[in-house]
N, C-alpha and C positions, 0 to 999 in steps of 0.2 A: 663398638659404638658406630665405627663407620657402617657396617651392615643396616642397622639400624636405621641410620640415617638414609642410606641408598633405599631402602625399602618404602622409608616413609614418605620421601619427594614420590617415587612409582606410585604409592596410593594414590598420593595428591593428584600425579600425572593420570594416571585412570579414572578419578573421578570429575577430571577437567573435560576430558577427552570423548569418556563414555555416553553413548547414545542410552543406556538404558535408564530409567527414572534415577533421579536423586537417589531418593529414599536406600536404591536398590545399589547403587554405587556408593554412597556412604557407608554400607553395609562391608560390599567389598571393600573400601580403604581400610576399614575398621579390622576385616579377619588377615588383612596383608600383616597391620603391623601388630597384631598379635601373635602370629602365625614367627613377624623376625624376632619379637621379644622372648619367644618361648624355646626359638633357635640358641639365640645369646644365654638364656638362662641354662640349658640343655649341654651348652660348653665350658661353664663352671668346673672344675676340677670336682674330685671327688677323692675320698681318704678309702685307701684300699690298704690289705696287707702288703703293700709296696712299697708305699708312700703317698704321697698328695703330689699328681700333676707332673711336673718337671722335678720337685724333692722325690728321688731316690734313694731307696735304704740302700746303703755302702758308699754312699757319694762321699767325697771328703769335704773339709772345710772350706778349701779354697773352692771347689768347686758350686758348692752351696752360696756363698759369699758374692761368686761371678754371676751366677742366676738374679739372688736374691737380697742382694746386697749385705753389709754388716749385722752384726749387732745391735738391732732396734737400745738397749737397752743397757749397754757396756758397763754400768755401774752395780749392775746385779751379779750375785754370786749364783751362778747356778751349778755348784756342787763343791761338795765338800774338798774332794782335789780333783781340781777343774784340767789338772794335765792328762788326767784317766778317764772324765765322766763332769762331762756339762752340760749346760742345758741353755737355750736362747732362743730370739723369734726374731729372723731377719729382718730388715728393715722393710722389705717389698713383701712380705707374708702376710696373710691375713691376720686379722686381730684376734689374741686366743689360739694360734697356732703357735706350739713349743716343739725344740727339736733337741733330740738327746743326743750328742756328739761321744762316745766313748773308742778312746785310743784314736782319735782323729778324722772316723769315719759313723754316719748318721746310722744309726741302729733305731732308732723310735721318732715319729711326728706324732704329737698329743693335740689333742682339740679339747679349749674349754669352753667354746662361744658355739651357740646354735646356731651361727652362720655357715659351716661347712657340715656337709653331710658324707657320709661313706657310701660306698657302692652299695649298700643295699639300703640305699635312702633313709637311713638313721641319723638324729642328729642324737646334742646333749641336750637332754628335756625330754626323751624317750620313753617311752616305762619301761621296765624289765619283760613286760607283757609281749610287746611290741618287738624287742629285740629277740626271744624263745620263738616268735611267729615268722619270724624271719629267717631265723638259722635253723630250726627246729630240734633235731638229733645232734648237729653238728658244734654243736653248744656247751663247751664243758665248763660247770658251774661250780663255782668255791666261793666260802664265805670271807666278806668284806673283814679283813683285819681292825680298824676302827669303830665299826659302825654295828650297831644289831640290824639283825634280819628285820625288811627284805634288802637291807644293805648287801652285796653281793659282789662278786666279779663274775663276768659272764666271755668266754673266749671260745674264739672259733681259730684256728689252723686251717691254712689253706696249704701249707708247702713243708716239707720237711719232714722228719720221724717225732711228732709231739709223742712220747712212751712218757709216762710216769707221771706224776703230780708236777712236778719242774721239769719245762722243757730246758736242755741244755745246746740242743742242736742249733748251730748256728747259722744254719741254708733254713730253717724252721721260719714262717711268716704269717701272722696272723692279728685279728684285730680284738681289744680287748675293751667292751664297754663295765664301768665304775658303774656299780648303780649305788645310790645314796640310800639311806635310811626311808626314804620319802618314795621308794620304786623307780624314781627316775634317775634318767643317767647324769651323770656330773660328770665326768671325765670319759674320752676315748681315745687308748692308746693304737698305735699300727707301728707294722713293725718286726724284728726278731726275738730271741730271750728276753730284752731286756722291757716289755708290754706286761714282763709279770712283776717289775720294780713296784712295790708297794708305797715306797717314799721318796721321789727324786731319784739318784741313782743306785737306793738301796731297794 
């Protein structure tokens, strides 16, 4: 916000300033603070097989909690035994961001809101179309448990030995878009193994 702001008094001060026509100075104020808006948008986090930003997969809880504060939501159960495999969305996280905590350290960041997008500029609302054009070969596709086709899961591996239908590898990292009955995405997991949970922590 402060960039922002610094940039936009600069137009003002350029177009106060500047000898060349109005017209032609309101032009430049105008490309300045487009030019800072599209900086700030550019510095958004982004959901990789990593994680999102400063959440790291293997971070522990405390560690998560000191970034991002508590438990948005303390009253929900997020799993069936929450001392092996839970799930929650820190207070300072965006909305629609979920985090899988199993054995005490963050193995998956899930996105259900079209507000955050992944490194290859996909949100949820994607089609399937969209996501095969993006990853293209590197795409291994299995049928949605739920849902009929074109209900889907669609995964890509960036790190580790993904061999067999279940990856087990636990250095393994990669991102997993849901696609709905409807071709679009509903869910996108990031993350280790545990991106191929089909329910929570199962």
């Amino acid at each position: 916000m402060l960039r922002l702001t610094i940039a936009t008094l600069a137009a003002i001060s350029l177009t106060a300033c500047s000898s060349e026509p109005a017209s032609e100075a309101g032009d430049s104020g105008a490309e300045a603070a487009e030019t800072a808006q599209a900086a700030e948008t550019a510095e958004e986090p982004q959901l990789t097989a990593e994680g999102y930003g400063a959440l790291r997969i293997g971070m522990t809880v405390d560690e998560i909690t000191a970034e991002f504060g508590e438990d948005a939501n303390p009253e929900a159960v997020g799993g069936p035994d929450p001392e092996s495999c839970s799930q929650f969305r820190p207070q300072r996280a965006p909305e629609g961001l979920l985090l899988m905590i199993e054995q005490g350290v963050l193995t998956r960041v899930s996105i259900i809101d079209p507000g955050v997008e992944t490194d290859a500029g996909l949100t949820v609302g994607a089609t399937s179309a969209a996501v095969r054009a993006a990853y293209g070969e590197a795409i291994q596709a299995s049928p949605h448990t739920y849902v009929e086709a074109p209900g889907e899961y669609l995964t890509v591996w960036s790190t580790g030995t993904p061999e067999g239908p279940y990856v087990q590898d636990a250095n393994a990292r990669g991102i997993r878009y849901e696609v709905g009955e409807d071709g679009t995405v509903q869910v996108i997991h990031a993350g280790g193994p545990s991106i191929q949970y089909v329910e929570g922590c199962a």
